[in-house]
GUTINU-568405 format. One line per 2 residues: number of its first residue (from 1); for each residue y, z, x of N, C-alpha, C. Coordinates in Angstrom, 1 decimal. Layout:
NUM> Y:Z:X:Y:Z:X:Y:Z:X | ...
! end
This chain:
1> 94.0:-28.4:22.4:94.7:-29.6:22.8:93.7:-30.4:23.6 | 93.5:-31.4:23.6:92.8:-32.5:23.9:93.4:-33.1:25.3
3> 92.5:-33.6:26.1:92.9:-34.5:27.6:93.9:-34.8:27.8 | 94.0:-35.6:26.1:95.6:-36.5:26.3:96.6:-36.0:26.0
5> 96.3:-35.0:25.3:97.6:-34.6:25.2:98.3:-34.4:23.6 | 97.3:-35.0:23.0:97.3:-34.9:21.6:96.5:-34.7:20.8
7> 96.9:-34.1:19.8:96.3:-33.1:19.2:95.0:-34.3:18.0 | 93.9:-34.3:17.9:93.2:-34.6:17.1:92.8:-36.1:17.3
9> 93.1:-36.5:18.4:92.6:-37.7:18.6:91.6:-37.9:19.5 | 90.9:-38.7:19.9:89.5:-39.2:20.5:90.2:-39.9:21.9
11> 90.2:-39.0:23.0:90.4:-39.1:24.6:89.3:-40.4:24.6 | 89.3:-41.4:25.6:88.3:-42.5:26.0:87.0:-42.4:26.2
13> 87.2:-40.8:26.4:85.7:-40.4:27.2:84.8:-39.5:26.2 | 85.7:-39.5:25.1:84.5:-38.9:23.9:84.2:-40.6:23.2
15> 84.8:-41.3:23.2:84.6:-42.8:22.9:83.1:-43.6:23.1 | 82.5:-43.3:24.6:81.6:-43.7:24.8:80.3:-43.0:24.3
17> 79.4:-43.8:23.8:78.4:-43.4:23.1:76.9:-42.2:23.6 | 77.1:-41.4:22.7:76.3:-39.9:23.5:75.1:-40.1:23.2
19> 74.7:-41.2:22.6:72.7:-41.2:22.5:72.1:-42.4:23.4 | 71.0:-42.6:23.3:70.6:-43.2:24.4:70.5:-44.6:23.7
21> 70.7:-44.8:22.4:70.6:-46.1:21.5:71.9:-46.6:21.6 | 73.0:-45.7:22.0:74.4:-46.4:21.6:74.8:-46.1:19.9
23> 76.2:-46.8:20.2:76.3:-46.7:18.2:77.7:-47.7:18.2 | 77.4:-48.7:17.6:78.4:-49.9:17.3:79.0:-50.0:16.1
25> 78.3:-49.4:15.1:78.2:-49.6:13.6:79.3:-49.4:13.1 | 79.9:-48.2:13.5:80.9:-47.3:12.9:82.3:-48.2:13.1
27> 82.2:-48.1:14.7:83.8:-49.2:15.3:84.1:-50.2:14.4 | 83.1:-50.8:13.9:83.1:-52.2:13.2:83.0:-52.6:11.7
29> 83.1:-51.2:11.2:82.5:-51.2:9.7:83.9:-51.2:9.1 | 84.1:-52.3:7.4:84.8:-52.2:6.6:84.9:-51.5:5.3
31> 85.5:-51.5:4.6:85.2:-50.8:3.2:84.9:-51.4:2.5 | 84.0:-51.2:1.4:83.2:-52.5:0.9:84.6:-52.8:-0.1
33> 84.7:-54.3:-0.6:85.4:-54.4:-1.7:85.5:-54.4:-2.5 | 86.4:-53.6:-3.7:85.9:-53.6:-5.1:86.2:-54.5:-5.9
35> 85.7:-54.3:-7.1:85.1:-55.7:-7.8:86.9:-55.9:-8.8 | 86.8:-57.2:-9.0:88.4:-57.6:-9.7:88.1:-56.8:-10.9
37> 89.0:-56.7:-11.3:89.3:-55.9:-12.6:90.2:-56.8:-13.4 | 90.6:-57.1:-14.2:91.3:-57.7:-15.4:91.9:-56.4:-16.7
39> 93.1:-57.2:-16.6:93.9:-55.4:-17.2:93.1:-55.4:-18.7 | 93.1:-57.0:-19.1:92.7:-57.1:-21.0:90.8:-56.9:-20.8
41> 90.3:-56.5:-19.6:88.8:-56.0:-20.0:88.5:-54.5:-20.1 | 89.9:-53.7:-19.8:90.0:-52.1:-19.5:89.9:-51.4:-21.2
43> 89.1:-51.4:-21.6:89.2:-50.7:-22.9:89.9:-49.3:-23.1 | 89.5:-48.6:-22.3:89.8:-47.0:-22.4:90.6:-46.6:-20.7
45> 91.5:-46.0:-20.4:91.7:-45.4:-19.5:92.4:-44.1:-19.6 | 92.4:-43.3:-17.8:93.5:-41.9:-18.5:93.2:-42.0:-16.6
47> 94.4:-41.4:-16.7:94.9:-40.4:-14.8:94.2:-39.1:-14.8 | 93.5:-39.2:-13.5:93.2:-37.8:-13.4:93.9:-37.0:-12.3
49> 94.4:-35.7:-12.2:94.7:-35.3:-10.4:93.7:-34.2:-10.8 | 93.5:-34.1:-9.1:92.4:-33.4:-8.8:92.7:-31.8:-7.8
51> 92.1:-30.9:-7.5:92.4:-30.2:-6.8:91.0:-30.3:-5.4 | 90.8:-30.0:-4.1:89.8:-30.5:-3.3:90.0:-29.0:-2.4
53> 89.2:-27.8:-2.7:89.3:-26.9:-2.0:88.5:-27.2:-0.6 | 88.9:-27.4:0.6:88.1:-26.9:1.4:87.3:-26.0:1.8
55> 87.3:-24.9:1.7:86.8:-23.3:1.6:85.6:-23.5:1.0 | 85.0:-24.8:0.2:84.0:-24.3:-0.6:83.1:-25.3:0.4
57> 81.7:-25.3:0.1:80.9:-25.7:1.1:80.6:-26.6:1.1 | 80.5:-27.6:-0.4:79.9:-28.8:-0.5:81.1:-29.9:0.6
59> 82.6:-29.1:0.5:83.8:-30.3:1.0:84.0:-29.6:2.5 | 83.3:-28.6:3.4:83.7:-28.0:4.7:83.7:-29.7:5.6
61> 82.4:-30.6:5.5:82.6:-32.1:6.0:84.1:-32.7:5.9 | 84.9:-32.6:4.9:86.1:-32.5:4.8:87.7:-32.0:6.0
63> 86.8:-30.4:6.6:87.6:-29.5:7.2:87.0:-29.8:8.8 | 86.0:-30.1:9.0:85.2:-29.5:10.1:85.3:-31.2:10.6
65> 85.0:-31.6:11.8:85.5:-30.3:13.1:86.5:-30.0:13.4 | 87.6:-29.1:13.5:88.5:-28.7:13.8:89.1:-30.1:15.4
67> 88.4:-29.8:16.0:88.8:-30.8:17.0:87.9:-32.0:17.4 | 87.6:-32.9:17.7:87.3:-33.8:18.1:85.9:-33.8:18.3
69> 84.3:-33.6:18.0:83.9:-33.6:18.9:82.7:-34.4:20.0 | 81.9:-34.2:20.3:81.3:-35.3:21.4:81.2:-36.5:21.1
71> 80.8:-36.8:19.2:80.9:-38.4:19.1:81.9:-38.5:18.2 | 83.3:-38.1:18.5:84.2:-38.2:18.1:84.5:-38.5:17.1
73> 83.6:-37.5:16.1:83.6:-37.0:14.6:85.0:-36.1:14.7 | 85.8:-36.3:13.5:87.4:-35.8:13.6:87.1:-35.0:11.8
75> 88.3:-34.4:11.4:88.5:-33.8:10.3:89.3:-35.1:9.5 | 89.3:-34.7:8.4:90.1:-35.9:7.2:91.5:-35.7:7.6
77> 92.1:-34.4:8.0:93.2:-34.2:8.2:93.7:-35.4:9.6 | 92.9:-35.1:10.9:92.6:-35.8:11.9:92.8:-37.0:11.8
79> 92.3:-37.8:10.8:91.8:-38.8:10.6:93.5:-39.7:10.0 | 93.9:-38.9:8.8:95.0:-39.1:8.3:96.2:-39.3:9.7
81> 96.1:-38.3:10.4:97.5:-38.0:11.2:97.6:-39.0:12.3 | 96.5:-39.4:12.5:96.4:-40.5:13.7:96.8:-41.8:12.8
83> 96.3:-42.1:11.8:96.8:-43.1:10.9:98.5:-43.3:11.3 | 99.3:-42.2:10.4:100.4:-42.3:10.4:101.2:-42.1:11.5
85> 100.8:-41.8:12.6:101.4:-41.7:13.2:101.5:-42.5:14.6 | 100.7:-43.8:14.1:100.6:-45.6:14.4:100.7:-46.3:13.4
87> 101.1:-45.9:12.6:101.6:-46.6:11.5:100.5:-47.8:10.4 | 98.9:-47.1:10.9:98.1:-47.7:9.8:98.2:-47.8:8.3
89> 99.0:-46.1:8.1:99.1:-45.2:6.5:100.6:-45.2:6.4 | 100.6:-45.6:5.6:102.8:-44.9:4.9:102.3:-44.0:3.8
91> 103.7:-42.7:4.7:103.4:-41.6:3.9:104.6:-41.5:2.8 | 104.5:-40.4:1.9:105.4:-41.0:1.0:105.9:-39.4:0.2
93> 107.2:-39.0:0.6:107.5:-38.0:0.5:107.7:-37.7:-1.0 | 108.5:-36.4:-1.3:108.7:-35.6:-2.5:107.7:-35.8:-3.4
95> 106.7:-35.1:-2.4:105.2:-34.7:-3.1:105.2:-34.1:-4.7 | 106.0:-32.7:-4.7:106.3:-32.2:-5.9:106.5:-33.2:-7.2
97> 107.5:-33.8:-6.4:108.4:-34.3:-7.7:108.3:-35.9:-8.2 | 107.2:-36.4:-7.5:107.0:-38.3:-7.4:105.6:-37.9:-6.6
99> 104.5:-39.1:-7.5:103.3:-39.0:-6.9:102.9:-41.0:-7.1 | 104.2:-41.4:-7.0:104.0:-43.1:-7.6:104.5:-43.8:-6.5
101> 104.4:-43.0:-5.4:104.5:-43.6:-3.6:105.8:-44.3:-3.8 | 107.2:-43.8:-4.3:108.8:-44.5:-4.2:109.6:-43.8:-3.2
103> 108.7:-43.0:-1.9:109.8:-42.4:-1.4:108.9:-42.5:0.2 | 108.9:-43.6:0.7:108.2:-44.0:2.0:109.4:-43.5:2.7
105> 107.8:-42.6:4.2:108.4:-42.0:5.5:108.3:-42.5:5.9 | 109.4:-42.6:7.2:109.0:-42.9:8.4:108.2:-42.2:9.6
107> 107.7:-43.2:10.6:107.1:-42.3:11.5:107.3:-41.1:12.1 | 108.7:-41.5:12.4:109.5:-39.8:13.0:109.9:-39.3:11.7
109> 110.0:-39.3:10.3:110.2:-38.2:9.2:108.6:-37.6:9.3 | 107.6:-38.2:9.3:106.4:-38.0:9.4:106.0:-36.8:10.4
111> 106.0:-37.1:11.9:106.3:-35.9:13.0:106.9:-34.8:12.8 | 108.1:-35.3:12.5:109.0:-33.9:12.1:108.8:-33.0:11.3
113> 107.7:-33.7:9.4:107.4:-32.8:8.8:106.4:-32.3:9.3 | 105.3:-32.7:10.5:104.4:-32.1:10.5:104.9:-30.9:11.4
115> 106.1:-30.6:12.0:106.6:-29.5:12.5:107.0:-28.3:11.8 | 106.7:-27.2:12.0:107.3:-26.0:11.6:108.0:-25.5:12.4
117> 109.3:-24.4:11.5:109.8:-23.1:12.9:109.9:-21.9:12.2 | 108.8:-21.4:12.4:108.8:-20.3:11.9:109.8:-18.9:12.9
119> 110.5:-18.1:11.8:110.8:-16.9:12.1:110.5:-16.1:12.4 | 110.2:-14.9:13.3:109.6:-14.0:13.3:110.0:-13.0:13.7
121> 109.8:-11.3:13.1:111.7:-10.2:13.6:110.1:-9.5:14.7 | 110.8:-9.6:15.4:109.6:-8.6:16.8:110.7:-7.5:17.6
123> 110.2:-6.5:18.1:111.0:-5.5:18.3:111.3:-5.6:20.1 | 112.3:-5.7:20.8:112.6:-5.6:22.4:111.8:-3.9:23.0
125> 111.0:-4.7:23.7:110.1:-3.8:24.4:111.6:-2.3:24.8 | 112.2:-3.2:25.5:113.3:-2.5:26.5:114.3:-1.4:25.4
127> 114.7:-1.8:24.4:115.9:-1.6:23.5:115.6:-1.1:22.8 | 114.2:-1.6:21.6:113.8:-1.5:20.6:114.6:-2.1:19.5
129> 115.3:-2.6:19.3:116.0:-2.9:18.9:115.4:-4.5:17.9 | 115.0:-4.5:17.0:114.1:-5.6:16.1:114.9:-7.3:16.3
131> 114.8:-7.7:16.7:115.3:-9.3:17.0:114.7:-10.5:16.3 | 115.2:-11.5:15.6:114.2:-12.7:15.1:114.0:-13.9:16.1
133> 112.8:-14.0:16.2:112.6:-15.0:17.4:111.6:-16.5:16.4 | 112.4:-17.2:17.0:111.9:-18.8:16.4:111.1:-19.4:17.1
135> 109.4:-19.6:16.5:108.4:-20.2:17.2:108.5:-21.5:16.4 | 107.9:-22.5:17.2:107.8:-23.8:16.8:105.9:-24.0:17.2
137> 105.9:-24.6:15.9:104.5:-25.2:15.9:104.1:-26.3:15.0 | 102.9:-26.8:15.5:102.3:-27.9:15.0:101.3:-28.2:13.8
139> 101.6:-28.4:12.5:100.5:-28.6:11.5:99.4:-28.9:12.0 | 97.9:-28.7:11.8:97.2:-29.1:12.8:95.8:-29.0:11.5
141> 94.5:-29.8:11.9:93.8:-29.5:10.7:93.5:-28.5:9.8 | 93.8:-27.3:10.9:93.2:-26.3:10.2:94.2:-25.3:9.2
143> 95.4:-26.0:9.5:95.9:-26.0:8.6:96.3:-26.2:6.7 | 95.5:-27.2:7.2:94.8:-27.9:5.5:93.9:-27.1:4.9
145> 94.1:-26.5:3.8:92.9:-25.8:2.9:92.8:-26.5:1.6 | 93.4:-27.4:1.0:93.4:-28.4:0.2:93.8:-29.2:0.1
147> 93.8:-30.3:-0.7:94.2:-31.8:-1.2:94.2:-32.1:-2.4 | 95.2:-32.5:-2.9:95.2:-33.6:-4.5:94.9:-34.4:-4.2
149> 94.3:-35.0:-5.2:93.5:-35.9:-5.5:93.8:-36.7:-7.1 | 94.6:-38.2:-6.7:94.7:-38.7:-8.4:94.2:-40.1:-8.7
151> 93.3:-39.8:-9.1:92.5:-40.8:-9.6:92.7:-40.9:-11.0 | 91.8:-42.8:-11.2:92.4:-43.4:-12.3:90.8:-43.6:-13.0
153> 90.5:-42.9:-14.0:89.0:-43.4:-14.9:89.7:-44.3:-15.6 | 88.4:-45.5:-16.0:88.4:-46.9:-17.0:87.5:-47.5:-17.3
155> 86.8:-47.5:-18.3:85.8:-48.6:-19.1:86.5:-50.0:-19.1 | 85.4:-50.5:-18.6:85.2:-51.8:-18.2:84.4:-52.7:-18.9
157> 84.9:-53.3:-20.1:83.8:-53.6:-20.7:83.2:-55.1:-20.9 | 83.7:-55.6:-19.8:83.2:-57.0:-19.1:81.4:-56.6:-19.1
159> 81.7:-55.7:-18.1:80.4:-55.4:-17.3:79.8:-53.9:-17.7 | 80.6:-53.6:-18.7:80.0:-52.5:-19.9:79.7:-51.1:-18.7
161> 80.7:-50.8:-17.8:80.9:-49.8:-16.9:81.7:-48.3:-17.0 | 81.7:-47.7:-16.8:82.7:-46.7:-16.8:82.9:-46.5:-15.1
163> 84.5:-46.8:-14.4:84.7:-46.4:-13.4:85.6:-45.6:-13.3 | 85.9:-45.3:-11.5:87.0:-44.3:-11.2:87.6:-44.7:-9.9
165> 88.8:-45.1:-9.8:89.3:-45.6:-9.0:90.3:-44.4:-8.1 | 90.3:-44.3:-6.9:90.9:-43.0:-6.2:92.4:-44.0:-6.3
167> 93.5:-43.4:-6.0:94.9:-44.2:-6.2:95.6:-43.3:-5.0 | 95.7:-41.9:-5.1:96.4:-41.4:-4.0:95.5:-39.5:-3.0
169> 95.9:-39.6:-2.2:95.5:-37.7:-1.6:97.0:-37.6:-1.3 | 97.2:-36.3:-1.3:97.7:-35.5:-0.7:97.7:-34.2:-0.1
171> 98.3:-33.9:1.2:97.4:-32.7:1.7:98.3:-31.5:1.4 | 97.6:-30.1:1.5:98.4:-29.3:1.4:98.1:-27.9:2.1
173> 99.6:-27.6:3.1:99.6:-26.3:4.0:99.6:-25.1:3.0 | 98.8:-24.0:4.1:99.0:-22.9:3.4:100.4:-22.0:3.7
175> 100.9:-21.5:3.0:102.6:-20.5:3.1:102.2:-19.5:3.4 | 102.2:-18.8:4.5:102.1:-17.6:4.9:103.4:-16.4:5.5
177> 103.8:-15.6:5.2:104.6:-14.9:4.9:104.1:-14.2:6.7 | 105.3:-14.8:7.9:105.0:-14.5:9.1:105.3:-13.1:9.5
179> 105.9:-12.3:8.5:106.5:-10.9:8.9:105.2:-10.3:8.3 | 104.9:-11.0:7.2:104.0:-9.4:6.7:102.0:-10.8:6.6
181> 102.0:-11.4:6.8:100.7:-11.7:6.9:100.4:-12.7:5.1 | 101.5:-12.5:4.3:101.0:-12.6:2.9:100.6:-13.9:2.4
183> 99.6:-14.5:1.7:99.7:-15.7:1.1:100.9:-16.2:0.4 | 101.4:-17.0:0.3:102.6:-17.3:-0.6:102.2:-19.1:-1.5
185> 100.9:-19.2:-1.1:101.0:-20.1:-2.3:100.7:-21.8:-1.2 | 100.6:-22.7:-1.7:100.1:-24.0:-1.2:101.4:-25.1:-1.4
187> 101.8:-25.8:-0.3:103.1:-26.7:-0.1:101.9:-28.2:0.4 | 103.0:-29.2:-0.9:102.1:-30.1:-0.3:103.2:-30.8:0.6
189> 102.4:-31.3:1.3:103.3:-32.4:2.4:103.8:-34.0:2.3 | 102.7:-34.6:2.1:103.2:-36.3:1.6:102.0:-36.8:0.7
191> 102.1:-37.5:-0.1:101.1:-38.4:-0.5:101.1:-39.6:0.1 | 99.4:-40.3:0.3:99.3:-41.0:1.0:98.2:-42.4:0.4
193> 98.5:-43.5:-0.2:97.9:-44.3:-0.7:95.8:-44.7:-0.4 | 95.6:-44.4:-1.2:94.4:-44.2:-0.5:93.6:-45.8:0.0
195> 94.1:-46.7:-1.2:93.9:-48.3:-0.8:94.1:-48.5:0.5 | 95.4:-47.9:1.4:95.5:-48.1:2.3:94.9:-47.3:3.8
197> 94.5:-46.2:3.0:93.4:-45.2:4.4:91.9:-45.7:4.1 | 91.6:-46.4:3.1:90.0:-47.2:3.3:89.9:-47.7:4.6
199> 90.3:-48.8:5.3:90.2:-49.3:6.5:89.7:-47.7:7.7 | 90.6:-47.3:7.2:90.4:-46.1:8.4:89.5:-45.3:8.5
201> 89.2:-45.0:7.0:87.8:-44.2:6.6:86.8:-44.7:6.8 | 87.0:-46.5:6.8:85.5:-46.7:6.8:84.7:-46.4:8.0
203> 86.0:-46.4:8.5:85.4:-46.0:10.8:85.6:-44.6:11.1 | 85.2:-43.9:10.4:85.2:-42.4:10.7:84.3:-41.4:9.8
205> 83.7:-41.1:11.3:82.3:-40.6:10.8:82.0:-39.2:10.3 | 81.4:-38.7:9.4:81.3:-37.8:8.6:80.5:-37.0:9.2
207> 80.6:-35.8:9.7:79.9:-34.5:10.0:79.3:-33.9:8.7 | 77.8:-33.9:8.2:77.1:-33.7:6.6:76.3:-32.5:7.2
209> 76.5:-32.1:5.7:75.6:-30.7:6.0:74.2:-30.9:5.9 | 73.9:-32.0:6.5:72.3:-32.2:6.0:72.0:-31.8:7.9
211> 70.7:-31.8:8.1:69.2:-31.8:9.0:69.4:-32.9:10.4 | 69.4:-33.7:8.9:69.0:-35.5:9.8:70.1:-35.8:10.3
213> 70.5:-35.8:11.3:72.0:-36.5:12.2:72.4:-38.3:11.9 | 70.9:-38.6:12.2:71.2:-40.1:12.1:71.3:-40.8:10.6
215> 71.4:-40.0:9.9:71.9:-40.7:8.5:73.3:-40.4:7.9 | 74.3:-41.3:9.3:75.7:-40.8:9.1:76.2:-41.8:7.8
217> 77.2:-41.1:7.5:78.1:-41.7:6.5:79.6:-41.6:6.9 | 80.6:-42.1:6.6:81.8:-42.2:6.4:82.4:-41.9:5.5
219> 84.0:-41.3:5.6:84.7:-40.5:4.6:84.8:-42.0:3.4 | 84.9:-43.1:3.4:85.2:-43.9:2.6:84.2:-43.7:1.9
221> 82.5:-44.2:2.4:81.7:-43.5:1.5:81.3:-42.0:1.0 | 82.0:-41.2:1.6:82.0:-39.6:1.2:82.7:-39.4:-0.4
223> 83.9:-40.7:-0.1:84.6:-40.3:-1.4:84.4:-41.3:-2.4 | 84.0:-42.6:-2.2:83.0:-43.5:-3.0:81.9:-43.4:-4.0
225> 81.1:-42.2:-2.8:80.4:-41.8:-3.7:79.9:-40.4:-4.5 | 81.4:-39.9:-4.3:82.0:-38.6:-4.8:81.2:-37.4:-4.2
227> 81.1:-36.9:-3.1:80.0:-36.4:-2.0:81.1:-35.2:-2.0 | 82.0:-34.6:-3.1:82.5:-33.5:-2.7:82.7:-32.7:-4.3
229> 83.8:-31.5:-4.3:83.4:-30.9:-5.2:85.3:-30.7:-5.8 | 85.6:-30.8:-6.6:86.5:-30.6:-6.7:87.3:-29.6:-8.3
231> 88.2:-29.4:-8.9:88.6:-28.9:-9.9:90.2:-29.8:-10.3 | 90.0:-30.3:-12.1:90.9:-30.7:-12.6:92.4:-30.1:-12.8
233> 93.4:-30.0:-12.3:94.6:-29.3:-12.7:96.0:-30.8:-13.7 | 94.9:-31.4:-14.2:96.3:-32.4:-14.9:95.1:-33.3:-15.1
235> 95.5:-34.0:-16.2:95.4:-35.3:-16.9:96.7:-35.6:-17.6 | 96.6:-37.6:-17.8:97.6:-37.7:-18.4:98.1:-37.9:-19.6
237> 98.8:-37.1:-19.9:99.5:-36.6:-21.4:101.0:-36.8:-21.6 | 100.9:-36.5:-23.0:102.3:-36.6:-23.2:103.1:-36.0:-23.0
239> 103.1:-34.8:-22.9:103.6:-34.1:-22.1:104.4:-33.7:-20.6 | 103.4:-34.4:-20.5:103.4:-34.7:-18.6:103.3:-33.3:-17.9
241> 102.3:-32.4:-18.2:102.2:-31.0:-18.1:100.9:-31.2:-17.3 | 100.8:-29.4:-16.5:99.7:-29.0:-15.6:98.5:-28.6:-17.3
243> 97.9:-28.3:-16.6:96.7:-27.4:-16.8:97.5:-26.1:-17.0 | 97.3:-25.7:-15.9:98.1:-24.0:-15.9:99.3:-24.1:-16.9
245> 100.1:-24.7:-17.4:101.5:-24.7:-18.3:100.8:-24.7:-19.2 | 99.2:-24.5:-20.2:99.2:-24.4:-21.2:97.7:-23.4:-21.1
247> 97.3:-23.2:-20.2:96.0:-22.3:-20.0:96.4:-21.5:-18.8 | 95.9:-20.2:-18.7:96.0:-19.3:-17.9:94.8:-18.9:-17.4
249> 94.4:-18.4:-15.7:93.1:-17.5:-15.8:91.9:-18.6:-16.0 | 90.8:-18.0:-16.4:89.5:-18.6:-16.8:89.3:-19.5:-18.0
251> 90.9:-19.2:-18.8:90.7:-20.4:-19.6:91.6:-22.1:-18.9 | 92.3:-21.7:-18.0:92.6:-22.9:-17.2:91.6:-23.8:-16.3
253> 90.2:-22.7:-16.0:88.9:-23.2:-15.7:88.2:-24.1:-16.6 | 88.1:-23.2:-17.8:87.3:-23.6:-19.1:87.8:-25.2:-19.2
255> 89.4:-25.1:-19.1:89.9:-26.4:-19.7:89.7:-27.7:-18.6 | 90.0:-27.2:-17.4:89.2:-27.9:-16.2:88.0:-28.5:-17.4
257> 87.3:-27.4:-16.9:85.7:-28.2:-17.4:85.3:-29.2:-18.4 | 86.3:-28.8:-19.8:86.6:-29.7:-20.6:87.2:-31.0:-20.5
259> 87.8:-31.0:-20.0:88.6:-32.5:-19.2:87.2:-33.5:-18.8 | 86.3:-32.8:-17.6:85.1:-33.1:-17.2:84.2:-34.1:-18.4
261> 84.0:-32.8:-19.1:82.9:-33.1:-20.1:83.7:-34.4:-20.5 | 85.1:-34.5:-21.1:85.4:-35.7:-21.8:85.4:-36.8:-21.5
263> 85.4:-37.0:-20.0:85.2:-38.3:-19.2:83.9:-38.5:-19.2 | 83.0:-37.6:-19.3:81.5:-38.4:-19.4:81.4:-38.6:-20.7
265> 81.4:-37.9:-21.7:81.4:-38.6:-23.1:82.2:-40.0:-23.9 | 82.9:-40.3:-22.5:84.0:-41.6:-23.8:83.3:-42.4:-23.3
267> 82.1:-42.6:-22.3:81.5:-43.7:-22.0:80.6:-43.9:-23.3 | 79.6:-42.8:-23.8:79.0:-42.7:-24.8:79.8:-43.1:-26.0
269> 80.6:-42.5:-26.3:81.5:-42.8:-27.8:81.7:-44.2:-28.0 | 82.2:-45.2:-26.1:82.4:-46.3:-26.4:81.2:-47.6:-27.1
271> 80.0:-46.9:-27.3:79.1:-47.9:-27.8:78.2:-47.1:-29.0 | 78.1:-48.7:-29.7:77.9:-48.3:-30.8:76.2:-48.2:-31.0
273> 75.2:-47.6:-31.8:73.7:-47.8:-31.6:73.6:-47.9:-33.4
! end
């Protein structure tokens, strides 16, 4: 818990600058803007969702730091929660079941989901006698071990490009089974427009696993310029199906990978030699 009293934010006095140069850059920086698009120059498109393990090493910049620290480098989760809960970001519920942002939270739905109350049967010292006692706690970054990710690929053929446009994240807690310790699987929480967390990203600085300190970057440019690692669970089909509903196992990997390959090849297919 932090000075003030809340969880993942930047108290005044981690604010002020810890090198002897200062640093202005960051406070003040925008997200660059992207270039107009025109729907009749999109030749080819498709939706991607993504999966964004934290756990893996290239995305720990993602996870880390857990709390705040001296130059008030925060986690993406961090970064997110302080958004919404000043109302930079609208979050946008029934994650499962709608990923097309029609179900806007409010600030206090927001809070509330980020609350739990977990149960717990613990035994009376005195009696013995097994009792369930309700703890209350707070989502907190380290709670996050993944994120969706749905992005939109398109050939552009004004300017003879192939891009990829991020459209939404969503984060997602781990289910833990408080009686017996057990994984039970990943709950997502809200999807959050990502057009609208650029501003925020562009001012928040990126803890990199590199050497050099002073060659900071921002999560806007982290995910701009794809600085992470991720795995395909969906493209869009007719169907409107996962990955997993039609592959199992290592061939649900394989088909991942396939997905991959086909978005770098339809840039190639698209021209002719």
């Amino acid at each position: 818990m932090l000075a003030n009293g809340t969880k993942g934010q930047c108290p005044p006095t981690l604010l002020q600058p810890s090198t002897p140069y200062g640093s202005t850059h960051f406070p003040n920086k925008t997200p660059l803007p992207y270039v107009h698009i025109r729907e009749a120059d999109v030749m080819w498109s498709k939706t991607i969702w993504r999966v964004i393990d934290l756990r893996e090493k290239m995305n720990l910049p993602l996870y880390y730091p857990l709390e705040p620290d001296k130059e008030c480098r925060r986690s993406l989760f961090d970064v997110l929660r302080s958004e919404l809960f000043t109302g930079g970001i609208t979050a946008y519920g029934k994650p499962l079941l709608d990923d097309e942002f029609n179900y806007p939270l409010t600030i206090s739905e927001v809070v509330a989901l980020l609350k739990r109350i977990d149960t717990v049967s613990t035994q009376d010292p005195l009696t013995g006698v097994m009792k369930d006692t309700t703890i209350a706690r707070d989502i907190v970054s380290e709670n996050i071990k993944r994120y969706w990710l749905k992005e939109l690929w398109f050939f552009d053929k004004q300017r003879s490009v192939m891009e990829v446009r991020i459209i939404g994240l969503c984060p997602l807690i781990e289910k833990i089974d408080q009686n017996t310790g057990e994984f039970r699987g990943y709950e997502p929480l809200f999807w959050v427009p990502y057009a609208e967390c650029r501003p925020a990203f562009a001012k928040a600085p990126v803890l990199m696993l590199v050497a050099n300190t002073s060659g900071k970057i921002t999560f806007d440019e982290l995910f701009e310029k794809r600085i992470f690692d991720s795995f395909i669970y969906k493209k869009s089909n007719v169907y409107d199906r996962l990955v997993v509903e039609y592959a199992q196992g290592i061939n649900a990997l394989l088909e991942s990978d396939a997905i991959k390959e086909e978005l770098f090849n339809i840039e190639h297919d698209l021209w002719h030699f």
